[in-house]
Every structure is written in structure tokens, then in C-alpha cells.
C-alpha positions as MATLAB code, in Angstrom:
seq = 'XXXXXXXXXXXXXXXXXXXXXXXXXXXXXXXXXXXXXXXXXXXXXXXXXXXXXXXXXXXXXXXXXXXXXXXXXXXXXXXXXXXXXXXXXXXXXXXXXXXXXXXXXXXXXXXXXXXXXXXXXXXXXXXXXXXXXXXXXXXXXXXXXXXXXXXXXXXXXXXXXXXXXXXXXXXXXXXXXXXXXXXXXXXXXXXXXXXXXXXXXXXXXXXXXXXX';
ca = [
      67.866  134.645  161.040;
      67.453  134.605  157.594;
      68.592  138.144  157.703;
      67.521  140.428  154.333;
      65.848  139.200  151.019;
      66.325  142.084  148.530;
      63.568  141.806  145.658;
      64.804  143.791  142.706;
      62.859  147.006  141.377;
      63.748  147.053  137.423;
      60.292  148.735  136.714;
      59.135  145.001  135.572;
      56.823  143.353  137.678;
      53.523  143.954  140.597;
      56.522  144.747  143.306;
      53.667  145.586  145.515;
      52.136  142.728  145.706;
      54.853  141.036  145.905;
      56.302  142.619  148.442;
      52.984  142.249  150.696;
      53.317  138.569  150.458;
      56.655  138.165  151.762;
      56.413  140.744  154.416;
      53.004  138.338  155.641;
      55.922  135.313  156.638;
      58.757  137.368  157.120;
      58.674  138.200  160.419;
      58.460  134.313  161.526;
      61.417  133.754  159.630;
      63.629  136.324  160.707;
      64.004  137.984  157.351;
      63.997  141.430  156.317;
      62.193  142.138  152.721;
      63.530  145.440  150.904;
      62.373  146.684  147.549;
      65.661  147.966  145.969;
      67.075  149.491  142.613;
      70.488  149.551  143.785;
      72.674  147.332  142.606;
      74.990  147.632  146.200;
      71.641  146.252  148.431;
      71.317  143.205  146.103;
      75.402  143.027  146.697;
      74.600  142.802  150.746;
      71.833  140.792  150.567;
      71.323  137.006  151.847;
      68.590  136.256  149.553;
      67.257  137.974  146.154;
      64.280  137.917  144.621;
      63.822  138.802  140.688;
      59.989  139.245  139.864;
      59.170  140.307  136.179;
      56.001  140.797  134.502;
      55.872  141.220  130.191;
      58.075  139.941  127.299;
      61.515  138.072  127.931;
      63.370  140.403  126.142;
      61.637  143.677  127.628;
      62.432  142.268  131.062;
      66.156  141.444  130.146;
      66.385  144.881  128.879;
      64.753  146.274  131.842;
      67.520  144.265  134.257;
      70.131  145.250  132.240;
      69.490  149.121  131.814;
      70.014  149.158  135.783;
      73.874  150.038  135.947;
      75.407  147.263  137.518;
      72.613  145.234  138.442;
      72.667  142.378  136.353;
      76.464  141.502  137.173;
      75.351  141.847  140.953;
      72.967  139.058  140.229;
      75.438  137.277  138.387;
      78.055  137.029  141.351;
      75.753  137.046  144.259;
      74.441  134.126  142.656;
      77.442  132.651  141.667;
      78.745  133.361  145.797;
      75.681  131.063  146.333;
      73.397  133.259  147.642;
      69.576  131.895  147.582;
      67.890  132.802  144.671;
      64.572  132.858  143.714;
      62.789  133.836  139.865;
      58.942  134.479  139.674;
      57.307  134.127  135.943;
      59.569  136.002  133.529;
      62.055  136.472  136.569;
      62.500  132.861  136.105;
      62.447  132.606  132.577;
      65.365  134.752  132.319;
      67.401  132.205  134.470;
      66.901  130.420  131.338;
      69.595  130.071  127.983;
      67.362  132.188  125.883;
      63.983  133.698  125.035;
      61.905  133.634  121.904;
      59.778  135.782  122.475;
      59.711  138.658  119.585;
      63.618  137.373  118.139;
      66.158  135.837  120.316;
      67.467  137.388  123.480;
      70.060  136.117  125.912;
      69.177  134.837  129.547;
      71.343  134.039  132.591;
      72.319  130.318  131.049;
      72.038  129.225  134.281;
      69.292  126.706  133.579;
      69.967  125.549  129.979;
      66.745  125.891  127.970;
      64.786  127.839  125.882;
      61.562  130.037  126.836;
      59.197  128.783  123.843;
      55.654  129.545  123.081;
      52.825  127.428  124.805;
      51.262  125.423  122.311;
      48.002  125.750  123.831;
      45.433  122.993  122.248;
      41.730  122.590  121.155;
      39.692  124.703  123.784;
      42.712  125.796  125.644;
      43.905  129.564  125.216;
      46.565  131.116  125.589;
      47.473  132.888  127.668;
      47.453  129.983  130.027;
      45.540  132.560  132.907;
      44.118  131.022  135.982;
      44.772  128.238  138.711;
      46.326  124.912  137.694;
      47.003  122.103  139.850;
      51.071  121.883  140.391;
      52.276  118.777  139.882;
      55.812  118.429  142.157;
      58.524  115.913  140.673;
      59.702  113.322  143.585;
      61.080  113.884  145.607;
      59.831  117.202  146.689;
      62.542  120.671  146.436;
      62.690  122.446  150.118;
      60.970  124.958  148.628;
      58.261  122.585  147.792;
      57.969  121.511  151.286;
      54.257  121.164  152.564;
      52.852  121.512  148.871;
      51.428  118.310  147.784;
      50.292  116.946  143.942;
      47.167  118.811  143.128;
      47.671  122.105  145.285;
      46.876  125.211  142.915;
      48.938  128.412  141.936;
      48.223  131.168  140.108;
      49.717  131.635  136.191;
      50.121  134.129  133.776;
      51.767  133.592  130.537;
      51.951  132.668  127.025;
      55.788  131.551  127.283;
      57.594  128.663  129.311;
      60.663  127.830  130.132;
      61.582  124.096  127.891;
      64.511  122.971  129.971;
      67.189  120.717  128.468;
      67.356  118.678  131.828;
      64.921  117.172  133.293;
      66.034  117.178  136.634;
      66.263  120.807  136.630;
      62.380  120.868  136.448;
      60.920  120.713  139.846;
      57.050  121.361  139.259;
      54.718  120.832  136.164;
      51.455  121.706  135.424;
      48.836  120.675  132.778;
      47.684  122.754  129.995;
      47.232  120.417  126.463;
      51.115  119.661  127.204;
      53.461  119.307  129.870;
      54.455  123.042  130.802;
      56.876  124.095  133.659;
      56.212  125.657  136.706;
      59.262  125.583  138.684;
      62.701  125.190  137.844;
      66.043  124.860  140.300;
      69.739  123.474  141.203;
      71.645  123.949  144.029;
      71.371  127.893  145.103;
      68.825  128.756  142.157;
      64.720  127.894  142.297;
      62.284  129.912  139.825;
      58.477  129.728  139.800;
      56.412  130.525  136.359;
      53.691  130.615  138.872;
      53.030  133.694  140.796;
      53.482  132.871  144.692;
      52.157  136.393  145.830;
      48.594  135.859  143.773;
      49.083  132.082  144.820;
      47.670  132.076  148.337;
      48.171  129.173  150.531;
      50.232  127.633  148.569;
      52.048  130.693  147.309;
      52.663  131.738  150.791;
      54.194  128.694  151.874;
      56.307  128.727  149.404;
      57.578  131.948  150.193;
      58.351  130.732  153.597;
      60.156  128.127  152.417;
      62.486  130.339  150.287;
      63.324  132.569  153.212;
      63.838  129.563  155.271;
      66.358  127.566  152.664;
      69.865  127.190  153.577;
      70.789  125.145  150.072;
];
């Protein structure tokens, strides 16, 4: 039983469709998915979720204006619970954001969220499917996703991490540009598994199947 897998309502990010997706491969793996605001869910829960949707410093503001909530994350993390970021959700796991100034992340991946550079015929946004290109050898979460298997991005910003090892998945767009970062308890997608389909899905059920 994986037991529940709290994804946190900060009024950033499509919580709905989110939600959807892991209640489709919840039930196989024993897990119960709950929306929450409340700080003392997160605090019970066996796995947490942080989506977020807008500008790294809007999102960080967001999280933080929710009494309590972001030194929930902090321990719960820190206790080792499974953790799992989805596009600026996992840029905040980052050292900081430059998006509009400088704003303070979790440090837990040490890094900086930096502009896409984008290149000649290449926009940015970088909006779309791009294939995923999985470091060896594969994460858990990874499991069943192979070289070339699409997800879903939307963003302008990635997350440049200072070690290497930390980055789990690339993609391709005019540069090398994360799409999943993770260490021991901690995994974060830039991609968005929910919009992601097969391969979003299957991540999902790997998260609520991880014991790290």
C-alpha cells in the first residue's frame, strides 16, 4: 500500500488535471490521491506532490503565503518522504530562480532556473512534445520509459543543475535542457506527466510505487 499522496493546492498549477491522472493508476497501487491546502495533510502524508504552473518567483510566493506549508515540505522531505516536482514545482527544488530578479528555491538540487536560449527557428516557449532522453542507467521512476518516448512541456525556464548526476532526463531544444531532476527521496519533472499520456502515466505509477 502506498497509502496517501497529498498534491499541494497553492492556487499554482491545473490541480485538476493533475489530479485525474493520478487517480487513473492509483487504485492499482494502493494509493490514495488528496488535493490539500493544509499544511497538517502534507504532514501525514506518504508521498507529496508539488505541481506549479507560471513564474518561479510567483510560485515560491504562492507556496510560501500558505501558513506553514513550505516548512511541512521542508521536513517531510527531509523525514524522506517521496517527493515528486512537476514544471515550476520542480524548478523550485532548485538553488534559485531568475526569472523577473532572483528568488530563493528549496536548495535541494543546487542549480539555477535560467532562461532557455532557444535558437534559429526554435521559440520559446519550448511548447509541445519532445523526445526524453533518460541518462543510464534509468531512475525507478523512469522505469518502462525508453530513449525517444515523448512528454509534454511548457516553459521558457529550466532548471541548469550544478551536478550532473542529479539530472536524470534531457531533452533537445537548440541545447541540452532538463527534464527531470532527482537524489535519493526527491525526483522533479519539467515535463508535465498528467498532459504526458503513456508515458506520463507510467511515470506516475512509478512515483506511487517508489520506496527510495
Amino acid at each position: 500500500m502506498s497509502g496517501v499522496c497529498a498534491i499541494v493546492d497553492y492556487g499554482s498549477g491545473n490541480l485538476h488535471s493533475a489530479e485525474k491522472a493520478f487517480q487513473r493508476v492509483a487504485a492499482e497501487a494502493g494509493a490514495e490521491i488528496r488535493v490539500t491546502a493544509e499544511p497538517e495533510a502534507v504532514a501525514r502524508a506518504e508521498r507529496i506532490v508539488l505541481p506549479g504552473v507560471g513564474a518561479f518567483a510567483d510560485c515560491r510566493a504562492g507556496l510560501r503565503a500558505v501558513p506553514g506549508m513550505w516548512e511541512t515540505i521542508e521536513a517531510r522531505v527531509a523525514a524522506g518522504v517521496p517527493f515528486l516536482g512537476i514544471c515550476v514545482g520542480m524548478q523550485l527544488m532548485a538553488s534559485r530562480g531568475l526569472e523577473h530578479g532572483v528568488a530563493e528555491g528549496f536548495g535541494w538540487i543546487p542549480g539555477e532556473v535560467r532562461r532557455l536560449a532557444g535558437g534559429p527557428g526554435l521559440k520559446v516557449p519550448h511548447m509541445g512534445w519532445n523526445a526524453l532522453e533518460p541518462r543510464a542507467p534509468a531512475h525507478p521512476l523512469l522505469a518502462g520509459i525508453a530513449a525517444g518516448d515523448h512528454a509534454y512541456f511548457v516553459h521558457s525556464y529550466h532548471l541548469a543543475a550544478e551536478r550532473d548526476e542529479e539530472v536524470l532526463a534531457t531533452v533537445t531544444h537548440g541545447e541540452r535542457v532538463t527534464a527531470m531532476v532527482g537524489r535519493d527521496n526527491l525526483a522533479g519533472t519539467q515535463f508535465h506527466p498528467e498532459k504526458s499520456q503513456r508515458t506520463g502515466l507510467r511515470l506516475i505509477a512509478n512515483f506511487l510505487a517508489w520506496r527510495p
